[in-house]
C-alpha positions in Angstrom: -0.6 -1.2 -11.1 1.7 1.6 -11.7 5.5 1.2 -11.3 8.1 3.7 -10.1 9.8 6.7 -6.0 12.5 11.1 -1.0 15.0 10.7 3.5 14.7 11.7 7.2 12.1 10.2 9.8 12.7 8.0 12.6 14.7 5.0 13.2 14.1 2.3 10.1 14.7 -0.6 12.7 11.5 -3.0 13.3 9.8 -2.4 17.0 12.3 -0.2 18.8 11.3 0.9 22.4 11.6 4.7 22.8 10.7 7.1 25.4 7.9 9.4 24.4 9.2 12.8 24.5 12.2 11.3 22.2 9.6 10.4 19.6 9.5 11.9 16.3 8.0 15.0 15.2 6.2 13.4 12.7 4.5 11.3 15.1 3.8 13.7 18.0 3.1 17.4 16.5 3.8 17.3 12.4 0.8 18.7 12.1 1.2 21.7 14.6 4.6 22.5 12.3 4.5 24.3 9.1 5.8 22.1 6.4 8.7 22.2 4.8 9.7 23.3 1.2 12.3 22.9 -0.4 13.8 26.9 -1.5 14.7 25.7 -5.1 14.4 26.7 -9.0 10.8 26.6 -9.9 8.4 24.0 -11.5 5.0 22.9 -12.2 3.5 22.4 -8.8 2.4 19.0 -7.8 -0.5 17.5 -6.1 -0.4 14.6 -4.0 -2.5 12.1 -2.7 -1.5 9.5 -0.1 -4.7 7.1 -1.2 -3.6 4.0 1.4 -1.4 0.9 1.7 -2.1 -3.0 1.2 -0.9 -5.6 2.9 1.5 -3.9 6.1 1.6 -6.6 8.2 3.8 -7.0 11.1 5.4 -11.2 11.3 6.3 -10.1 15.1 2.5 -9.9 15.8 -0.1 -13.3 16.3 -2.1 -13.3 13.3 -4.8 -12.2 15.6 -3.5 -9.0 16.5 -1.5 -8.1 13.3 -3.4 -4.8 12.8 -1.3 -1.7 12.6 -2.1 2.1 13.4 -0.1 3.5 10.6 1.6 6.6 9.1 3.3 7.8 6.3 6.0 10.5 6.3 6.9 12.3 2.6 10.5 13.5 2.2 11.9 15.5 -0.5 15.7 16.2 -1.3 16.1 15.0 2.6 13.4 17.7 3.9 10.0 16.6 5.7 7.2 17.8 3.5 4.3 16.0 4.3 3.1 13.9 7.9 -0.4 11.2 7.2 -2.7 10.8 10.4 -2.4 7.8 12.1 -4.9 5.5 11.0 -7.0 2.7 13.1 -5.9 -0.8 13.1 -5.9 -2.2 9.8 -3.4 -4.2 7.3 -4.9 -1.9 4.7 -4.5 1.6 6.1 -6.4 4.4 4.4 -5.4 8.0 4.4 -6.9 9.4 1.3 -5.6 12.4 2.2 -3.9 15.5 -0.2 -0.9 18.1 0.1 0.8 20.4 -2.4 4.1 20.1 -3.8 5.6 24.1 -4.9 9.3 23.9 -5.2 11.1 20.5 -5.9 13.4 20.2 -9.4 13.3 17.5 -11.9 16.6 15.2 -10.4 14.9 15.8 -6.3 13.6 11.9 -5.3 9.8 12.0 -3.3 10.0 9.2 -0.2 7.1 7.9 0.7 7.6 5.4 4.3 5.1 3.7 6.4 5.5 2.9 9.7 3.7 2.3 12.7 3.2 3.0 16.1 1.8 1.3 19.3 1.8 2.8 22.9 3.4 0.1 25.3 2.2 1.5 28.5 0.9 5.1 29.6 2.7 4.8 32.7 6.1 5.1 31.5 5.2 6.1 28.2 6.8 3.6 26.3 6.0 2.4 22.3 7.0 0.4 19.8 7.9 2.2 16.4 8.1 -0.5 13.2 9.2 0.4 9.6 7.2 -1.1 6.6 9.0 -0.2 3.9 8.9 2.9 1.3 8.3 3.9 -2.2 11.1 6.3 -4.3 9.8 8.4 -7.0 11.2 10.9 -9.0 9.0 13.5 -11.0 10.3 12.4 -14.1 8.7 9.4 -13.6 5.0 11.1 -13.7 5.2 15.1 -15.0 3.8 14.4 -18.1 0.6 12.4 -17.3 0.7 12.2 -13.9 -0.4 9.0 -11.9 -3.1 7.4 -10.5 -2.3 3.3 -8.8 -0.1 1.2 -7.0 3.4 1.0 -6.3 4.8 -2.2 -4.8 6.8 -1.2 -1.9 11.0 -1.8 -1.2 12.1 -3.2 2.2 8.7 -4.8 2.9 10.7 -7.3 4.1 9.9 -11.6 4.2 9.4 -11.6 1.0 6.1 -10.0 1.6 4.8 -7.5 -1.5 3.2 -4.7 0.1 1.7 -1.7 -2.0 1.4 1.9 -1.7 -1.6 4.1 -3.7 -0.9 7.1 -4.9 -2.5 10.1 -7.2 -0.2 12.7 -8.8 -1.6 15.3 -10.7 0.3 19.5 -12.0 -1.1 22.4 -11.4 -4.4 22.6 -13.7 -5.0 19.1 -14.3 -7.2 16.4 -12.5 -5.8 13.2 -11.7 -5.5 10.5 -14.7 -8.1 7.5 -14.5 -6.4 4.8 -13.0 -7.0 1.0 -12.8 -10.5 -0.9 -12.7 -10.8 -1.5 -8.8 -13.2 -4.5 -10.1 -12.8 -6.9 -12.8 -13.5 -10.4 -14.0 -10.6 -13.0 -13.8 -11.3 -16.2 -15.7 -8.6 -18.9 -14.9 -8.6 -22.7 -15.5 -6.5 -24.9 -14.0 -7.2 -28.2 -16.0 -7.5 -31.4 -14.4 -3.9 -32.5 -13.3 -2.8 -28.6 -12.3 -3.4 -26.6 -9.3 -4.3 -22.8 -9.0 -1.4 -22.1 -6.7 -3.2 -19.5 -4.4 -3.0 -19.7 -1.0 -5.8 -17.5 0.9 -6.6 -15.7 4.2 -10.0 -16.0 5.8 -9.2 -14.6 9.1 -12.5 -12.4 9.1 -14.9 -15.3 8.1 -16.7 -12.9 5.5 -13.5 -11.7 3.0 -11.5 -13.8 0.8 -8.4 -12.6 0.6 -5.7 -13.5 -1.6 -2.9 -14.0 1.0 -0.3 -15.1 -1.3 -0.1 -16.4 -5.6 2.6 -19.1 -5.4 5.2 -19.4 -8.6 4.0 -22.5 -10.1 0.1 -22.7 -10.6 -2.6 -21.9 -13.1 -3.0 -18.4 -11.6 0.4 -17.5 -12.2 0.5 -18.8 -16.0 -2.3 -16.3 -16.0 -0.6 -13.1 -14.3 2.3 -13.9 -17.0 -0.1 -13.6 -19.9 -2.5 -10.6 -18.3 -1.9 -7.0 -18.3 -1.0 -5.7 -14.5 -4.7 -4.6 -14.1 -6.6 -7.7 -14.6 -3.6 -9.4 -12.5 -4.7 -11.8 -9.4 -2.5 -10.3 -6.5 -1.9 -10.8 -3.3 -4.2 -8.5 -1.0 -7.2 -9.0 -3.6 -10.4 -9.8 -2.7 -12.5 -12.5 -4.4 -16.3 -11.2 -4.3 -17.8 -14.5 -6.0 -16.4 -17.8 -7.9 -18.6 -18.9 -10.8 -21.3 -16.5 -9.6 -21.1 -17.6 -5.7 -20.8 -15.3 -3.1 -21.0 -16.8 0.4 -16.6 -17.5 2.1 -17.6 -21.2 2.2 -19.0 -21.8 -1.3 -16.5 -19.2 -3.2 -13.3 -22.3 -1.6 -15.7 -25.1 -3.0 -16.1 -23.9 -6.3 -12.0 -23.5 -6.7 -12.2 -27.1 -6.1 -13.4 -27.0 -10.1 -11.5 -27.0 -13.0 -12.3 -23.4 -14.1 -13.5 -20.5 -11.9 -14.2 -17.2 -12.8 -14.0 -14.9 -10.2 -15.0 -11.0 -9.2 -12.0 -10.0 -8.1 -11.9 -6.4 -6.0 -8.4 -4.3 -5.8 -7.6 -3.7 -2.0 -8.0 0.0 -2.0 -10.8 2.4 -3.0 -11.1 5.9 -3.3 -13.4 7.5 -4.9 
């Protein structure tokens, strides 16, 4: 997981009603535009990649329609420099997608918001715009090496820990390996001690880690693991003790020790 975070775009409130032609560049022609950069002294130029986000949820939505069609606008030093497609409906929106930073300086802050959009009616051309929350980096923070993981996101709001993927990379480098998407968790719990994992099985086929509670065996573990082979919320658990089918993988974390295939939320490859 990697740690560390530009300002413009549309209203930050949640589910605002707008008319259409009032909508935000970014939303209705960003891509028709030519982007903007910032006329500044000169540095290495940057390469990013928006890889996706885990975990944007909307609470204002039934659990059975609380898929988002997502974007993500860049700023930089308060200028628009980069506008993500709109994804398909999904809590784990994936862009994967890669623009070119030329002119920026070394104190400029990156912003990197999600948000989504949902047309109300085509009659009256109504739509709900919702803010997920944002990422601030600065290139201090990644010059050197670059970066390659996740960022947990500010103003996710309820307490939720939403995550942003990102690859940065200078001119003439690749992008540095990043995290294991897959690794091998082995946690036991004891006899008197509960895991303290709470899980969503909305799908029927994944099991997702919908939330790692404070007090449990699977916390004592994230406090003694390195952030990579970390059980987090938005995980998926392949198999438990070698089982793979949604109904046996619960039974087995009846036991006293599990070990579990545990898969990161976002892939790229």
């Amino acid at each position: 997981m990697g740690a560390v975070c530009a300002t413009l775009c549309p209203p930050t409130g949640a589910d605002e009603k707008h008319e259409l032609k009032d909508m935000p560049v970014s939303v209705l022609d960003a891509h028709d535009l030519p982007m903007i950069q910032p006329k500044k002294s000169s540095t290495v130029p940057l390469t990013i990649m928006v890889v996706g986000a885990r975990w944007i949820k909307s609470s204002d939505l039934p659990a059975r329609t609380g898929q988002l069609r997502c974007f993500l606008e860049v700023t930089c030093a308060g200028n628009r420099i980069y506008t993500t497609e709109v994804t398909q409906t999904s809590t784990q929106p994936q862009w994967a997608e890669e623009f070119e930073v030329k002119e920026y300086t070394e104190n400029d802050e990156f912003e990197f918001k999600v948000y989504s959009i949902d047309l109300l009616g085509e009659a009256d051309m109504k739509y709900n715009f919702s803010y997920h929350g944002k990422v601030l980096l600065k290139p201090h923070h990644y010059a050197a090496r670059g970066f390659n993981g996740e960022i947990m996101m500010d103003e996710a709001g309820d307490s939720r820990q939403s995550y942003l993927g990102l690859r940065i990379k200078t001119a003439g480098r690749e992008y540095p390996s990043g995290p294991p998407t897959t690794f091998t968790v082995v946690v036991e719990k004891g006899e008197h001690q509960n895991y303290g994992v709470s899980f969503d099985t909305s799908d029927k086929r994944a099991l997702m880690v919908f939330r790692v509670h404070d007090k449990g065996a699977v916390a004592e573990h994230n406090r003694n693991s390195k952030p990579s082979e970390q059980l987090l919320q938005t995980d998926f658990i392949m198999s438990v003790n070698g089982v793979s089918s949604p109904l046996a993988r619960i039974r087995q974390l009846r036991k006293s020790q599990v070990t579990c295939v545990v898969r990161r939320g976002i892939q790229v490859s």
